[in-house]
Rosetta silent file (secondary structure, phi, psi, omega in degrees, C-alpha in Angstrom):
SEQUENCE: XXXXXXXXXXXXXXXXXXXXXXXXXXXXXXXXXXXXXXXXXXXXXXXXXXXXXXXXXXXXXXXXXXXXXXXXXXXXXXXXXXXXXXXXXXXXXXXXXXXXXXXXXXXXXXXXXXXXXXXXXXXXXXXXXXXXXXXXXXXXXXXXXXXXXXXXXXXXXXXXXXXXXXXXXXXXXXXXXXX
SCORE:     score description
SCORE:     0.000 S_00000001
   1 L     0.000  140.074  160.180   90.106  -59.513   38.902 S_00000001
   2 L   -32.781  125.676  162.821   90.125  -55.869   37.368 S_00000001
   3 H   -58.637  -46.089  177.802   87.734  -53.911   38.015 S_00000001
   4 H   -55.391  -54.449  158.950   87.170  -53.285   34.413 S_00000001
   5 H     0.033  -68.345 -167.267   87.500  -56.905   33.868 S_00000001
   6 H   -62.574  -33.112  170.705   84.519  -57.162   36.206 S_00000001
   7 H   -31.534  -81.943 -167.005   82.898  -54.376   34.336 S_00000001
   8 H   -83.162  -29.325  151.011   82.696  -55.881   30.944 S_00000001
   9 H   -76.009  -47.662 -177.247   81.558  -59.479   32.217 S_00000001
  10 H   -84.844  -29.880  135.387   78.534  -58.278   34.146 S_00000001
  11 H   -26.125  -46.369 -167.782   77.576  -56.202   31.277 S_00000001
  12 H   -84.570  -39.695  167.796   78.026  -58.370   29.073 S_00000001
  13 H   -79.396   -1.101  152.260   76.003  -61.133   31.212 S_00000001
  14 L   -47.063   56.557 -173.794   73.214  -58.661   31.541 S_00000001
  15 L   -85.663   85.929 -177.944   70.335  -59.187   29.144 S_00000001
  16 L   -87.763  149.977  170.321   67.704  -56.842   30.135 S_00000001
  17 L  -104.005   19.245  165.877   64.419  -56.780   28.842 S_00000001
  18 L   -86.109  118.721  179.783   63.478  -53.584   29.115 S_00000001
  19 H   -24.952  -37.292 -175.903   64.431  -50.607   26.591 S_00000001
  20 H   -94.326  -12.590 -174.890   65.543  -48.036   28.272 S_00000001
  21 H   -98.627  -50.156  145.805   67.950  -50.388   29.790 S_00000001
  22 H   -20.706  -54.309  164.228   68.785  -52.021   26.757 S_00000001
  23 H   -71.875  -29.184 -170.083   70.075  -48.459   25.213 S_00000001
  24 H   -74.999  -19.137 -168.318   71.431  -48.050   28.605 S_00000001
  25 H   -68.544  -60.957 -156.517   73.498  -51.621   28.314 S_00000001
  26 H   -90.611  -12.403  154.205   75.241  -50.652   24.919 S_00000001
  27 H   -66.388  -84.874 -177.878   76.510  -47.040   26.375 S_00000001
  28 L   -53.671   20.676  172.251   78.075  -48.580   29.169 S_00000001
  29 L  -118.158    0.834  166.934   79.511  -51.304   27.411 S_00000001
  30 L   -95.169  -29.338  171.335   81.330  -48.236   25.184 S_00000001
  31 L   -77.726  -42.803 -171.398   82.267  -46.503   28.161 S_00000001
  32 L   -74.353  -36.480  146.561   83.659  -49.237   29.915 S_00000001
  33 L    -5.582  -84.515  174.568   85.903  -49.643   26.333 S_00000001
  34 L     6.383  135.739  151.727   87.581  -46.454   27.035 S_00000001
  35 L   -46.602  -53.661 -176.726   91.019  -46.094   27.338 S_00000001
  36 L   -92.932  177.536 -152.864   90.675  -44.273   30.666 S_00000001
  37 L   -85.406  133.126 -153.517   89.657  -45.704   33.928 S_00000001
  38 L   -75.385  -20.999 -168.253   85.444  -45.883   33.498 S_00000001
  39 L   -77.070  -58.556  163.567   85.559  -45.428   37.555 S_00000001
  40 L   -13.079   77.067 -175.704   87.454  -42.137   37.966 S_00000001
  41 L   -45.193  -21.780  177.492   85.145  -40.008   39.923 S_00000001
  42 L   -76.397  -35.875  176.264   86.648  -37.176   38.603 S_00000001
  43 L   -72.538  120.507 -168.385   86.163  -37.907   35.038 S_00000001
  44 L  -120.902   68.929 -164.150   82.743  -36.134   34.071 S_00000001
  45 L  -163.869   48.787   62.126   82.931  -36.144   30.052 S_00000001
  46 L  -121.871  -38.572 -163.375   80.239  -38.134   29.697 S_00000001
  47 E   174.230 -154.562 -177.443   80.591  -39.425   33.610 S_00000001
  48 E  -148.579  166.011  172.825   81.637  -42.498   35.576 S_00000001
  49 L   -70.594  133.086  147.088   80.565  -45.857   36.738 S_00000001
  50 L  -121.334  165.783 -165.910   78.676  -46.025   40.039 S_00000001
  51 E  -124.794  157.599 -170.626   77.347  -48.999   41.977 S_00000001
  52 E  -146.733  170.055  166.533   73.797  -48.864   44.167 S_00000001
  53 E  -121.927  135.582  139.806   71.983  -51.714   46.351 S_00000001
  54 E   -99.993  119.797  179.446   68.376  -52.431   46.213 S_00000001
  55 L  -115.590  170.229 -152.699   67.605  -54.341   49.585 S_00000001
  56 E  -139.242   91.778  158.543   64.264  -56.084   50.094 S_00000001
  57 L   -22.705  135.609 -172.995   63.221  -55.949   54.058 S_00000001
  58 L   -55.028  -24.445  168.132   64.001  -59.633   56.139 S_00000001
  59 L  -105.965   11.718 -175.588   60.040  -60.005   55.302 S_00000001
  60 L    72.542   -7.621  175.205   60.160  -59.243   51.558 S_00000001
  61 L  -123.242   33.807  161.113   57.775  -57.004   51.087 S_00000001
  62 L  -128.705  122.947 -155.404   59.557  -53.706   51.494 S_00000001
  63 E  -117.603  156.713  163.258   62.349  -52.365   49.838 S_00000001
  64 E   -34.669  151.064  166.061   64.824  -49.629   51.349 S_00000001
  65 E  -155.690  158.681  155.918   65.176  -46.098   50.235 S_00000001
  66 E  -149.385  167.978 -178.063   66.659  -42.977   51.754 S_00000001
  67 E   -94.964  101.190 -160.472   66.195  -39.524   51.377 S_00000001
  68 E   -68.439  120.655 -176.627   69.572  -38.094   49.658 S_00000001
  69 L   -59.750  -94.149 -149.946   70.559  -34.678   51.709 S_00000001
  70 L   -66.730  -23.165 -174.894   72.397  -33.114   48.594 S_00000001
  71 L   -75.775  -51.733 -149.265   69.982  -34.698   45.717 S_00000001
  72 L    57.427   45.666  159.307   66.746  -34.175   48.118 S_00000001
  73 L  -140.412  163.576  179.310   64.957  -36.995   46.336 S_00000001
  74 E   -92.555  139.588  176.680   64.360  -40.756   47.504 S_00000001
  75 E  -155.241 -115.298 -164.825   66.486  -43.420   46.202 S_00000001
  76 L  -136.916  148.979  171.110   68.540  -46.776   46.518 S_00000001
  77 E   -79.870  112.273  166.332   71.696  -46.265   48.746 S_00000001
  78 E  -150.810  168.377  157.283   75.185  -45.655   46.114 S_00000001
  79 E  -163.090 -132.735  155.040   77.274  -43.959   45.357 S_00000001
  80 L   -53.548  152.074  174.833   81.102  -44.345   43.977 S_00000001
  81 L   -75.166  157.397 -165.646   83.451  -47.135   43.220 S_00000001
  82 L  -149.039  136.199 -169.334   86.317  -46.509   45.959 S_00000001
  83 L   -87.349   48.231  149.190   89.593  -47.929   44.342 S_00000001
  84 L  -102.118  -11.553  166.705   89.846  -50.393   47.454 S_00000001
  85 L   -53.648  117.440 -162.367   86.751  -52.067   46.579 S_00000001
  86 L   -88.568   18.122  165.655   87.597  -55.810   45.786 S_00000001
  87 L   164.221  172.729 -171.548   84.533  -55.583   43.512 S_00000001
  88 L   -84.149   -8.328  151.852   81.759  -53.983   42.402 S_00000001
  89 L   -89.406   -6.981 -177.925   79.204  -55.487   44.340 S_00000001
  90 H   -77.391  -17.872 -157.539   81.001  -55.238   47.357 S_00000001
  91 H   -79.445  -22.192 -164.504   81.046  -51.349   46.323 S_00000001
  92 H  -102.610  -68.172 -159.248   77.255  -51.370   46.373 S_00000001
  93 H   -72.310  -34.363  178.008   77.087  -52.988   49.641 S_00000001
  94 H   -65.262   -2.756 -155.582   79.835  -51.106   51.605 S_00000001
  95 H   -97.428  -38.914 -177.424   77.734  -47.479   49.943 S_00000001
  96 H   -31.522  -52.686 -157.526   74.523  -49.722   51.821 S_00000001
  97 H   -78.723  -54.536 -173.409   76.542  -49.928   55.223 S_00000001
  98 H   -87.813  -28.723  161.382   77.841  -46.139   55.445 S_00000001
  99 H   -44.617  -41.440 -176.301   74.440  -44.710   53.873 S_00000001
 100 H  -127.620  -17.011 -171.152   72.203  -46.368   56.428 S_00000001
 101 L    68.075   22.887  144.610   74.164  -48.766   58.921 S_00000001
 102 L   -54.670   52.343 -169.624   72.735  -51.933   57.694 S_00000001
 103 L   -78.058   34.750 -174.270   75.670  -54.023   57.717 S_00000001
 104 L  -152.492   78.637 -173.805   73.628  -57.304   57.624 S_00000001
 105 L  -125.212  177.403  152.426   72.738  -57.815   53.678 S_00000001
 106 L  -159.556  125.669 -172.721   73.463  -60.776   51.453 S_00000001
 107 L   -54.543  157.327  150.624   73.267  -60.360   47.458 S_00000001
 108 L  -110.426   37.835  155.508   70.356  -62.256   45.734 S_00000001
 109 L  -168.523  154.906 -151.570   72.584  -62.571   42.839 S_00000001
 110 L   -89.069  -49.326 -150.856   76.072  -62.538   41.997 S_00000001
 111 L   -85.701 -164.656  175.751   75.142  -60.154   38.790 S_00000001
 112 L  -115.438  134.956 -159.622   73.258  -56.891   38.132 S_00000001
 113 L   -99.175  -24.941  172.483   69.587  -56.993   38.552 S_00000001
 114 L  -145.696  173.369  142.824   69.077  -53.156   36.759 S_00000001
 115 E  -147.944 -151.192 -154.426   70.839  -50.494   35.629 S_00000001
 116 E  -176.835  127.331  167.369   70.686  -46.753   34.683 S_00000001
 117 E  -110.507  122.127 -135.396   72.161  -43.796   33.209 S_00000001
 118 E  -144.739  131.827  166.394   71.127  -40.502   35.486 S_00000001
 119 E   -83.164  165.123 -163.571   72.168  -37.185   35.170 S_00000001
 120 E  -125.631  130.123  154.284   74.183  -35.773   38.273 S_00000001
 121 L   -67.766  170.280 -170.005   73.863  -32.163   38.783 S_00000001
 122 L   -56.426  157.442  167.456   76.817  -29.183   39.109 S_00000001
 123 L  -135.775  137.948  153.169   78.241  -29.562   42.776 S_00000001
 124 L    44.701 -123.248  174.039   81.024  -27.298   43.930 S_00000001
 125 L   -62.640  -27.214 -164.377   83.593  -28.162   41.474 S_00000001
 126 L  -111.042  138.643 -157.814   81.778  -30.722   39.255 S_00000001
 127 L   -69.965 -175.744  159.966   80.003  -29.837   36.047 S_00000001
 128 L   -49.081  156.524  152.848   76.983  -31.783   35.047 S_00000001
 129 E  -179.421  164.993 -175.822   77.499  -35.560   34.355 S_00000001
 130 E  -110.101  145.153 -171.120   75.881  -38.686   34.157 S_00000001
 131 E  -113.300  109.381  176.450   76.173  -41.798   36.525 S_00000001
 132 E  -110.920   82.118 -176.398   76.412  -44.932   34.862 S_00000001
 133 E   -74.515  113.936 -178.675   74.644  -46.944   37.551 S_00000001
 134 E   -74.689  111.474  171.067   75.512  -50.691   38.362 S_00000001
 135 L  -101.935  157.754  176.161   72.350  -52.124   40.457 S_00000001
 136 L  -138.596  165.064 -176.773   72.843  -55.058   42.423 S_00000001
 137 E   -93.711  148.663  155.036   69.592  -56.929   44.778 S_00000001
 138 L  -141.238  177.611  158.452   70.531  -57.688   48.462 S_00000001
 139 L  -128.726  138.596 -171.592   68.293  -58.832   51.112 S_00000001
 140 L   -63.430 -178.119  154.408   68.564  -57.532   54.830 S_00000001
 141 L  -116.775  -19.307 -167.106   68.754  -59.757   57.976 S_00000001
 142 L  -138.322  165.745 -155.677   68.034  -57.247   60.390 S_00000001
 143 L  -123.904  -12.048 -171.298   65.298  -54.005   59.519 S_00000001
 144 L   -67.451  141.004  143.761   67.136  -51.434   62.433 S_00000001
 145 L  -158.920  146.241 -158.388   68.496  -48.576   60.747 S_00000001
 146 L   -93.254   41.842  178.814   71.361  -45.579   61.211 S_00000001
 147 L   -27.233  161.052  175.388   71.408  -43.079   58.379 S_00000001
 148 L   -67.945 -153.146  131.274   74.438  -40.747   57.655 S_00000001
 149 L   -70.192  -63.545 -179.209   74.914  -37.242   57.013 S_00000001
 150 L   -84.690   27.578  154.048   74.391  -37.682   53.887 S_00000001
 151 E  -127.569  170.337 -169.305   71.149  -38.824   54.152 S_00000001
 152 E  -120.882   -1.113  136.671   68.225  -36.936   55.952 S_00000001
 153 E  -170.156  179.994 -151.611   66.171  -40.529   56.717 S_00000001
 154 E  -162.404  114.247  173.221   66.264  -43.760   55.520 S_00000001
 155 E   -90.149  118.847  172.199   62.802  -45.925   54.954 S_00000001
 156 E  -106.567  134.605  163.887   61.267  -49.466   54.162 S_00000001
 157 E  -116.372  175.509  177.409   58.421  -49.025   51.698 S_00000001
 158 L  -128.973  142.010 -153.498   56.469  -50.999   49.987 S_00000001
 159 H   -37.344  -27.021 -162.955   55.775  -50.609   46.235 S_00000001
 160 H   -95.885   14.965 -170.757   52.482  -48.961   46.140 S_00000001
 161 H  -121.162  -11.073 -171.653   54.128  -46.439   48.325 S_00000001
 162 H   -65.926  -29.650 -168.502   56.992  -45.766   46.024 S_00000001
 163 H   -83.327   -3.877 -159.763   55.338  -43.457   44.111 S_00000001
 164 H  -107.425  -16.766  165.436   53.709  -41.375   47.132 S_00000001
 165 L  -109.566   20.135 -178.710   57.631  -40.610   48.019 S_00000001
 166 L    79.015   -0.466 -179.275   58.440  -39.213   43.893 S_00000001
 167 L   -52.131  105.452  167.016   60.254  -42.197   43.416 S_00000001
 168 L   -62.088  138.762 -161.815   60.746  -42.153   39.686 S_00000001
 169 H   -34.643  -50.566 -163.243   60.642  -44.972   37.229 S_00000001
 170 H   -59.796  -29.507  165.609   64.369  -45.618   37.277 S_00000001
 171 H   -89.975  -39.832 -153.494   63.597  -47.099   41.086 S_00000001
 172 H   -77.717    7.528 -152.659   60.113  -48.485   40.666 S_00000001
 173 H  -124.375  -86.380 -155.301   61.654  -50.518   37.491 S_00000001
 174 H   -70.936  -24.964  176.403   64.344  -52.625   39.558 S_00000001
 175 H   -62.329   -7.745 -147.536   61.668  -52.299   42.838 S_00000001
 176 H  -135.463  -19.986  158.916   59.100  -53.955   41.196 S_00000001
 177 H   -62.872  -43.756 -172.429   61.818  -56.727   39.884 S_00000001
 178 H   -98.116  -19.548  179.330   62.758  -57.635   43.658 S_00000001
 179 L  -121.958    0.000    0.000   59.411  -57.246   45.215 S_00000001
């Protein structure tokens, strides 16, 4: 299936019941419209699609974070759609596996459990833009983890702890869904 295809059905089967996600629903379901591909890391006028995992520790009551090297805030492991991705949750789970080296996850839903539009600051070449972030739930099997480079550690927390690392509403809102 297309990725846009794929796009435009879990949008569309998304009914969140929160506000900010609501307004956030009916962007991305104009951006994903578009004539040009919604994906296109390059395109930053408004932005692109990206995909993230929230995982939930093998005992449930911790969920993952890392510490982003280039952001320097804590967040959900994502990043880009890769056009080799056979979908967009797998896209979430493969950003899981090279952010941290968990490679033992399984979704708890086929669908999107939040999502989010975030601005991305200039880098190098690329202007400002916003990340029109696909969340999906996993849960681990195994708790060991191997951060990147691009992260400077990688954490299980537990909710009341989210806020004691700056974790901002856009994670404690899908954190507090899965745990």
């Amino acid at each position: 299936m297309a990725r846009r295809e794929q796009l435009l059905r879990l949008l569309t089967a998304y009914q969140p019941d929160d506000p900010d996600e609501q307004s956030y629903r009916i962007r991305m379901l104009d951006l994903a419209a578009v004539a040009h591909d919604p994906f296109l890391r390059t395109r930053y006028d408004p932005g692109h699609f990206t995909a993230s995992g929230f995982v939930v520790h093998p005992a449930g009551d911790r969920l993952l974070l890392v510490h982003h090297a280039r952001l320097g805030i804590w967040v959900q492991p994502g990043g880009h759609v890769d056009f080799g991705d056979r979908s967009l949750l797998e896209a979430a789970q493969r950003e899981i596996v090279e952010e941290t080296g968990l490679d033992r996850v399984r979704p708890v839903a086929a669908g999107l459990i939040d999502i989010d539009i975030h601005r991305f600051g200039p880098s190098g070449d690329q202007p400002e833009h916003l990340h029109f972030d696909l969340r999906f739930g996993f849960v681990a099997e195994i708790e060991d983890l191997a951060p990147n480079t691009e992260v400077l550690e990688a954490v299980w927390v537990d909710l009341a702890g989210l806020a004691g690392l700056g974790a901002d509403r856009s994670v404690i809102r899908p954190a507090a869904k899965l745990l």
